[in-house]
C-alpha positions as CSV (number, residue, x, y, z in Angstrom):
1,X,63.3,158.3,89.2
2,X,66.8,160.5,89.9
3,X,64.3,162.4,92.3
4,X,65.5,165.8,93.7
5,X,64.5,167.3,97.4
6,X,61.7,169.2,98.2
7,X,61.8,173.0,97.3
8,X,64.7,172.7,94.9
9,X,64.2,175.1,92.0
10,X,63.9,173.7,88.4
11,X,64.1,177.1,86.5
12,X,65.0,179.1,83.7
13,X,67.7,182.3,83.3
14,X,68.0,185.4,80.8
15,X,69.2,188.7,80.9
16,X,68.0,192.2,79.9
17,X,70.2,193.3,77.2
18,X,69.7,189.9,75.4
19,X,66.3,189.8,75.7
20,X,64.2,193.0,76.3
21,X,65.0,194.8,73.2
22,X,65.4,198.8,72.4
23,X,67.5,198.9,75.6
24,X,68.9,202.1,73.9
25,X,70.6,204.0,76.9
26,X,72.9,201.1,77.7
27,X,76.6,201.0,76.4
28,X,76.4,197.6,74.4
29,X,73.4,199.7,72.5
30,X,76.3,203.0,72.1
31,X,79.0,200.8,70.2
32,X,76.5,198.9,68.3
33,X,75.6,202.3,67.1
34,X,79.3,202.9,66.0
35,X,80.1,199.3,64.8
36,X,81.5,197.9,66.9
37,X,78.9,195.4,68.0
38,X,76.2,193.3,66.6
39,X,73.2,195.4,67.0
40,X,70.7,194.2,69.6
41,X,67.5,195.6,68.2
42,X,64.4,194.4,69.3
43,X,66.1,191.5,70.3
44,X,63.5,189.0,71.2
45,X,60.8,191.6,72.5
46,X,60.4,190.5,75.6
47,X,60.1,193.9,76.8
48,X,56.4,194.0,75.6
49,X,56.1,190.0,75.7
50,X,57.1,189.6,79.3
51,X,53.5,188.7,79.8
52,X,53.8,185.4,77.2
53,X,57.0,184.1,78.4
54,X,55.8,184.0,81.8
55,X,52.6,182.5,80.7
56,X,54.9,180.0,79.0
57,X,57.1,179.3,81.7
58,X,53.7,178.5,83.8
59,X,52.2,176.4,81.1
60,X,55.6,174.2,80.7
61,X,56.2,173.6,84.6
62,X,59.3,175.7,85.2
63,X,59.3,176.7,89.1
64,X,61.7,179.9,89.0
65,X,63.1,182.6,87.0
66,X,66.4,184.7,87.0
67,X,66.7,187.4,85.3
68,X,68.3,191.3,85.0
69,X,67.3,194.6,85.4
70,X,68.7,196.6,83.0
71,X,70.5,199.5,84.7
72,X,70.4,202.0,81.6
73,X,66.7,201.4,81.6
74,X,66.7,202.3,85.4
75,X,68.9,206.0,85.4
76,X,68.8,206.4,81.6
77,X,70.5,210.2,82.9
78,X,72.4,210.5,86.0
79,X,69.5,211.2,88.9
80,X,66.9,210.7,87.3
81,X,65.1,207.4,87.8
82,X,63.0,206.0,85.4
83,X,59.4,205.1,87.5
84,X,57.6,203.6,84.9
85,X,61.0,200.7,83.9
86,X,60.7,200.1,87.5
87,X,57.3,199.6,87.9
88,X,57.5,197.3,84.7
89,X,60.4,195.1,86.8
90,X,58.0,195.2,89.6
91,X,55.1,194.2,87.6
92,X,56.8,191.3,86.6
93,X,58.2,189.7,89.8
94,X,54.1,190.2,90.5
95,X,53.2,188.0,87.6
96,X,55.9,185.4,88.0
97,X,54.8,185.0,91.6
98,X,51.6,185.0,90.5
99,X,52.2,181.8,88.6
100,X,53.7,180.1,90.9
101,X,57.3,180.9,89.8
102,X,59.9,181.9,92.2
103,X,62.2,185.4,91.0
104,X,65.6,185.5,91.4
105,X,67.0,189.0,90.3
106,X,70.5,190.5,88.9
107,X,71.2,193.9,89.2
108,X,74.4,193.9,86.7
109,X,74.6,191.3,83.7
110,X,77.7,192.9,81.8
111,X,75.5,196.2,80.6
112,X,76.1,199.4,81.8
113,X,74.5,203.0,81.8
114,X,75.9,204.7,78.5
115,X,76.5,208.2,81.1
116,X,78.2,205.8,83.7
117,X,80.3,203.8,80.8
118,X,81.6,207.1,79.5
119,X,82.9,208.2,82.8
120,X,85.0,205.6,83.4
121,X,82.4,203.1,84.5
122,X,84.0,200.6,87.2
123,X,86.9,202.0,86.3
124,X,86.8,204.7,89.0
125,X,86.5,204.2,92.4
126,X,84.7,207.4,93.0
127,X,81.9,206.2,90.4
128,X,80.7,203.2,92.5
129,X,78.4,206.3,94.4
130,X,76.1,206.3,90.8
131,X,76.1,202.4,91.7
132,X,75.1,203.0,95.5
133,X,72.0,205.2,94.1
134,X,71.2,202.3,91.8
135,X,71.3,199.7,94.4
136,X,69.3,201.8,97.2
137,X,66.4,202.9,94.0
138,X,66.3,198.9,93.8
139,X,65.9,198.2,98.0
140,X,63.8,200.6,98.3
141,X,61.3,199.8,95.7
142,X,61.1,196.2,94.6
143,X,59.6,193.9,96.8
144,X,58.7,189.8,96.4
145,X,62.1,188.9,96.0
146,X,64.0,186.3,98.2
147,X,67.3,185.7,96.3
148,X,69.2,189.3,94.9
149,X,72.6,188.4,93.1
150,X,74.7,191.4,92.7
151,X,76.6,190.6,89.9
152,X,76.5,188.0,86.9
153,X,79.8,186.6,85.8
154,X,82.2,189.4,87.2
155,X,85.6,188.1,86.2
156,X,84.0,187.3,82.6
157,X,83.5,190.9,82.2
158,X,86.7,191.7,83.2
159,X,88.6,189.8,81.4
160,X,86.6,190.6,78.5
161,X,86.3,193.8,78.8
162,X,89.9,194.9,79.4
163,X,91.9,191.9,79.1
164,X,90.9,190.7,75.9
165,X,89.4,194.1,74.4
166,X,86.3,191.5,72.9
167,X,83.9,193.9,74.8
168,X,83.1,197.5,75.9
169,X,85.1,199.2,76.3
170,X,87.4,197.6,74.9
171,X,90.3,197.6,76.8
172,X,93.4,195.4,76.7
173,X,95.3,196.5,80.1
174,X,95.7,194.2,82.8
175,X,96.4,197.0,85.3
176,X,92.8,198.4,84.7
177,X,91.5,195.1,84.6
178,X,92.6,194.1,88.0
179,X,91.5,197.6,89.4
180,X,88.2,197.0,87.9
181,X,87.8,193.8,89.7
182,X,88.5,195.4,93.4
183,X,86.2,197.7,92.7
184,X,83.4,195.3,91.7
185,X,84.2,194.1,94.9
186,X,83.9,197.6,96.7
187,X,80.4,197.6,94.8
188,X,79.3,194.4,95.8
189,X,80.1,195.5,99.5
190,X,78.0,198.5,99.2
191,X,75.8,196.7,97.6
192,X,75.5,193.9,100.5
193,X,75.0,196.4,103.0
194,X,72.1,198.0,101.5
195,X,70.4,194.9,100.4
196,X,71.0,192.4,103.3
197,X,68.4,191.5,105.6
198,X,65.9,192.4,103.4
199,X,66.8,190.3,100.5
200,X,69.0,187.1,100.4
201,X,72.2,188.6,98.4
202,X,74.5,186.3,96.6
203,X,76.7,186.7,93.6
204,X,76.8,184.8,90.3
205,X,80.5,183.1,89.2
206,X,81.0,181.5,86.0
207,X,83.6,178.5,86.4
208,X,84.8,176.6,83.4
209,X,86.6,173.4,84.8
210,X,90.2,174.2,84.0
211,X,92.4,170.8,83.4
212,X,96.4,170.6,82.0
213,X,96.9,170.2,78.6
214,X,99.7,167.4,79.4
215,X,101.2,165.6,82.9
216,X,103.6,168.2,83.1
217,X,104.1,169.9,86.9
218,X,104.3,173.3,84.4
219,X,101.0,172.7,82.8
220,X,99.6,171.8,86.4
221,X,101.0,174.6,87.7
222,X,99.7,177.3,84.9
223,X,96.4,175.2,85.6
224,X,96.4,175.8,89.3
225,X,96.9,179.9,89.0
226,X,94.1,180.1,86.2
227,X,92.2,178.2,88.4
228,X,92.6,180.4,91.6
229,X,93.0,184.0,89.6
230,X,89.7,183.0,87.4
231,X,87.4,180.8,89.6
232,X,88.7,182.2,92.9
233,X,90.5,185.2,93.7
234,X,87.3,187.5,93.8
235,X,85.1,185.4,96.3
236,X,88.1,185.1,98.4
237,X,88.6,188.8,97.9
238,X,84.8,189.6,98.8
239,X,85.0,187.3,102.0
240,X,88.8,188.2,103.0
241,X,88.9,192.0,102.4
242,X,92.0,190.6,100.3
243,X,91.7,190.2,96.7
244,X,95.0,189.2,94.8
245,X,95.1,190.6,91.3
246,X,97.0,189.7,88.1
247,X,100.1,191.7,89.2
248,X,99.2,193.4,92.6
249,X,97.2,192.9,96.0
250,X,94.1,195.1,96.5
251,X,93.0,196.1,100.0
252,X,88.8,195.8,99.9
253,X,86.0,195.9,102.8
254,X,85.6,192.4,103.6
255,X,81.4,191.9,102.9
256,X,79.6,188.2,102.6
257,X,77.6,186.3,100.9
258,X,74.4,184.9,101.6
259,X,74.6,182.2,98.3
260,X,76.5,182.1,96.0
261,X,75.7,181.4,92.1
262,X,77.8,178.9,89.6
263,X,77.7,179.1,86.1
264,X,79.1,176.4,84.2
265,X,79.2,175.8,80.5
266,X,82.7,173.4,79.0
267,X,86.0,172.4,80.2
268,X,89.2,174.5,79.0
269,X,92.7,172.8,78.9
270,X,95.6,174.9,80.3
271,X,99.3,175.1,79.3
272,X,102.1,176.9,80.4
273,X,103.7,179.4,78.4
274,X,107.3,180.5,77.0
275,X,106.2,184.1,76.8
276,X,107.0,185.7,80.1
277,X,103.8,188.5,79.1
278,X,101.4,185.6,78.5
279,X,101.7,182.8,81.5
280,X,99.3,180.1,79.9
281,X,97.2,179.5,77.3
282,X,94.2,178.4,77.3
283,X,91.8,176.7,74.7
284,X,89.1,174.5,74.6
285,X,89.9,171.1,75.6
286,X,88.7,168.8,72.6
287,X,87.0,166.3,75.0
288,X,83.7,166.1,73.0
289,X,81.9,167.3,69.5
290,X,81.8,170.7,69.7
291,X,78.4,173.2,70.5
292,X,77.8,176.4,68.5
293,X,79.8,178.1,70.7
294,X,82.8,176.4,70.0
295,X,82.8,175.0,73.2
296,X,83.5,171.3,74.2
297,X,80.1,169.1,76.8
298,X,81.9,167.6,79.8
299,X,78.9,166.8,82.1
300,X,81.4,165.8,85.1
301,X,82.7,169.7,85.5
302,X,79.5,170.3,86.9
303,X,80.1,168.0,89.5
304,X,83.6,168.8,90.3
305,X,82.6,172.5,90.2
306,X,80.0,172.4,93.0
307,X,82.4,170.4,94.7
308,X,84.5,173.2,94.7
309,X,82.3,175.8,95.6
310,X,81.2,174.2,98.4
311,X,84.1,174.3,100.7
312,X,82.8,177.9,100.7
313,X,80.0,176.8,103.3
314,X,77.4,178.7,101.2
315,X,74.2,177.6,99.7
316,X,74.2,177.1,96.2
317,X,72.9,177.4,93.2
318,X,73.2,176.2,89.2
319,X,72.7,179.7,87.8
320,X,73.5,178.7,84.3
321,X,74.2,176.3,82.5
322,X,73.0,175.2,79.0
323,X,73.7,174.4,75.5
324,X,74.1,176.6,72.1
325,X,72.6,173.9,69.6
326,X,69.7,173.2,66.2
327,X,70.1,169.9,67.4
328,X,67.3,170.1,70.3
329,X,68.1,165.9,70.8
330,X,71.4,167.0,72.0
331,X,70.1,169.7,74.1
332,X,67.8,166.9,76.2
333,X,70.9,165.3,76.6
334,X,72.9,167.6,77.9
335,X,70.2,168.5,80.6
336,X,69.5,165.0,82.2
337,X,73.4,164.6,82.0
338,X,74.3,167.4,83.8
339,X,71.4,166.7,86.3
340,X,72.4,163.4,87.2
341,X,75.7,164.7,88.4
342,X,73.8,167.7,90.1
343,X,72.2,165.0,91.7
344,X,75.7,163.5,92.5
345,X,76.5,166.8,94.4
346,X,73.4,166.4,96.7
347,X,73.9,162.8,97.6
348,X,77.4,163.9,98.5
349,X,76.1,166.4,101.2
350,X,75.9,169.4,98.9
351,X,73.9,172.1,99.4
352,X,72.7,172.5,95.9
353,X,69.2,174.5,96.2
354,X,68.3,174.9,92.4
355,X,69.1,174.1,88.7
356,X,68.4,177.3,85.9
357,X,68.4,176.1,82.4
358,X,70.2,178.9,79.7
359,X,68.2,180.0,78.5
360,X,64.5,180.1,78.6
361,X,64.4,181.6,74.7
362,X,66.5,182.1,72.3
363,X,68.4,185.4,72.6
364,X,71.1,188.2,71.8
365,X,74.6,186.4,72.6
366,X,76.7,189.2,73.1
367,X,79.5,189.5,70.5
368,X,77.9,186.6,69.0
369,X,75.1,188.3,67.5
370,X,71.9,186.4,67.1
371,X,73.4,183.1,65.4
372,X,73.8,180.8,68.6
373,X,70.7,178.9,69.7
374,X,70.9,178.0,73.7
375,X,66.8,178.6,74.3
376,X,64.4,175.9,75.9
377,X,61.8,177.8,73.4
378,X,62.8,178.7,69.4
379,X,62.3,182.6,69.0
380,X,61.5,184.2,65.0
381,X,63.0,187.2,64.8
382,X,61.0,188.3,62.5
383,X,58.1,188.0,64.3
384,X,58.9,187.0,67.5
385,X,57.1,184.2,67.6
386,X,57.7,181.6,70.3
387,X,57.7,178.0,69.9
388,X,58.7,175.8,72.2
389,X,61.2,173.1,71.4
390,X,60.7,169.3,72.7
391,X,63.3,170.3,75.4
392,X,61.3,172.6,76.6
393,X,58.7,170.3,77.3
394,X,60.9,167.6,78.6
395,X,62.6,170.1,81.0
396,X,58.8,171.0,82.5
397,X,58.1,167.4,83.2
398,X,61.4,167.3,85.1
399,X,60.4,170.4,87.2
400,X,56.7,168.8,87.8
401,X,57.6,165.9,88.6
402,X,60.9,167.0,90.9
403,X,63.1,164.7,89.2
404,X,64.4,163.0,85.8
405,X,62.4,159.6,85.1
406,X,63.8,156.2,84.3
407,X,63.0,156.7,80.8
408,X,65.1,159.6,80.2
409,X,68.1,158.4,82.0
410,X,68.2,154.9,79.8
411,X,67.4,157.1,76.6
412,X,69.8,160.4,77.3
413,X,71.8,159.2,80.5
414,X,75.0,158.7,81.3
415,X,75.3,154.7,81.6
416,X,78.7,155.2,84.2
417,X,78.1,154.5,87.9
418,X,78.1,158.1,89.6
């Protein structure tokens, strides 16, 4: 058996918006309204059928949970807190821990307030006090959590958000995106203050493993600076008090981190660019068949990205990572592959603390709609049924028995010495 230490989490991740359904005071649900979003719906209920997916998680095996509170559910009006959403939130840390499943919480997953979006959101520097009431409604009432991450994916909502326009609010201005990203730094600050001490804060970074397109020192080049600007530039500006934007260097309070989160999904060739307005381009790198994202499986990244992270000195933890597939063979796959290079990581010295699968169901992906499929469990959305796939049950013999057996490495394992 590839066994795994003590104490290291074998869990599962969603988020709010994707999941919870009728999350209608939330800015995703106010451009939906106008078209320009897939709708979210119901999405997969889970608002009202928290209690089944936690009795699911239980029955499968899974030992931990992330997930997001939905900040619009929280202050659906400026000042006035929502008690009942956030004895819900409560309620279900309680039955999670109740189970025997370990909570891990996110206070932003992409979603904002529709009040706070239409003020300028993180736009405005003088907005991040509707964030500091947030934060301190949060420490001051949820309890039986170790591990709080203050933000999911932060430079994927930038660039997003206002560098590619893909998301609201649809921006395409890299001077507010940069100023967006210091001040997500200014909120995780705040944020790290208020929370510290009583909960373990981290932050969650999604890190695709950037490569050249071809041996060129110009491709390696436009590589490293995607690298640094994407992957980098905001933990270094959260732990320097220096965050170095796409044009300009920001002046933040220096905070900490008490762990720090890595999301990791495909590998993404980079070349340099002619046009002095666009340095690099960047596309998927072609390396395997492709997943219903479009997206190309390249187990090693994994590897090479907790590699990275760890010259950081922080503990860490797989936040993310999973597969948009029908093919639920494939899915197995990619799970005891990307474990046995997890696994790499830990004989290697690093502190790697826990692995969450994405996602426990299937779910709401964003601008994607409902079409991808990425869940451990098959939801109808129709009914919202929940079955669960054989990956689902494969993944809870791997969290029981703290480790991937012979038998699945010879049947879905990588054959290369690692």
């Amino acid at each position: 058996m590839l066994r795994f230490p003590d104490g290291f989490l074998f869990g599962t991740a969603t988020s709010s918006y994707q999941i919870e359904g009728d999350n209608v005071w939330s800015d995703w649900w106010y451009w939906a309204e106008r078209g320009k979003l897939p709708p979210a719906g119901k999405a997969c209920n889970s608002w009202e059928l928290y209690e089944k997916d936690i009795e699911l998680m239980a029955e499968l095996g899974y030992k931990a949970y992330r997930f997001s509170i939905e900040w619009g559910r929280i202050f659906p009006e400026e000042g006035r807190p929502n008690e009942e959403a956030l004895m819900r939130y409560q309620g279900i840390i309680d039955l999670l821990r109740e189970n025997g499943i370990t909570p891990m919480l996110t206070l932003h997953h992409f979603t904002l307030p529709t009040w706070f979006a239409l003020r300028g959101g993180f736009e405005r520097e003088d907005n991040l006090e509707h964030w500091r009431s947030y934060v301190e409604l949060i420490a001051d009432n949820i309890e039986g959590v170790e591990l709080v991450a203050t933000f999911n994916e932060p430079m994927v909502y930038v660039v997003a958000s206002y560098v590619e326009g893909m998301w609201p609010p649809f921006r395409r201005n890299p001077l507010k995106a940069e100023k967006v990203a210091a001040n997500l730094i200014r909120a995780h600050a705040i944020a790290y203050e208020i929370l510290h001490g009583k909960f373990r804060v981290g932050i969650v970074k999604n890190r695709p493993h950037f490569v050249p397109a071809r041996d060129s020192e110009r491709d390696k080049k436009a590589r490293d600076e995607i690298d640094y600007t994407f992957n980098r530039s905001l933990l270094d500006g959260i732990l320097t008090g220096g965050f170095r934007g796409f044009m300009r260097t920001f002046d933040v309070p220096a905070s900490s981190l008490d762990w720090l989160g890595m999301n990791y999904y495909n590998i993404m060739k980079v070349r340099a660019s002619r046009n002095p307005l666009k340095r690099f381009v960047v596309e998927d790198a072609n390396v395997s068949r492709k997943t219903d994202m479009g997206w190309s499986v390249y187990p090693k990244g994994i590897y090479e990205g907790l590699k990275a992270f760890s010259e950081y000195g922080l503990p860490l933890y797989v936040t993310e990572n999973g597969i948009a597939t029908l093919d639920d063979e494939w899915r197995v796959e990619f799970i005891v592959q990307h474990l046995q290079y997890v696994h790499k990581a830990l004989r290697e010295g690093i502190d790697v603390r826990g692995y969450f699968y994405w996602s426990l169901i299937d779910n709401y992906e964003w601008a994607e709609g409902f079409r991808p499929r990425f869940g451990l469990i098959e939801v109808d959305y129709d009914t919202f049924g929940r079955r669960p796939r054989k990956s689902a049950r494969i993944y809870g013999e791997i969290a029981k028995n703290g480790g991937v057996s012979d038998g699945l490495l010879e049947k879905y394992g990588l054959w290369e010495k690692l």
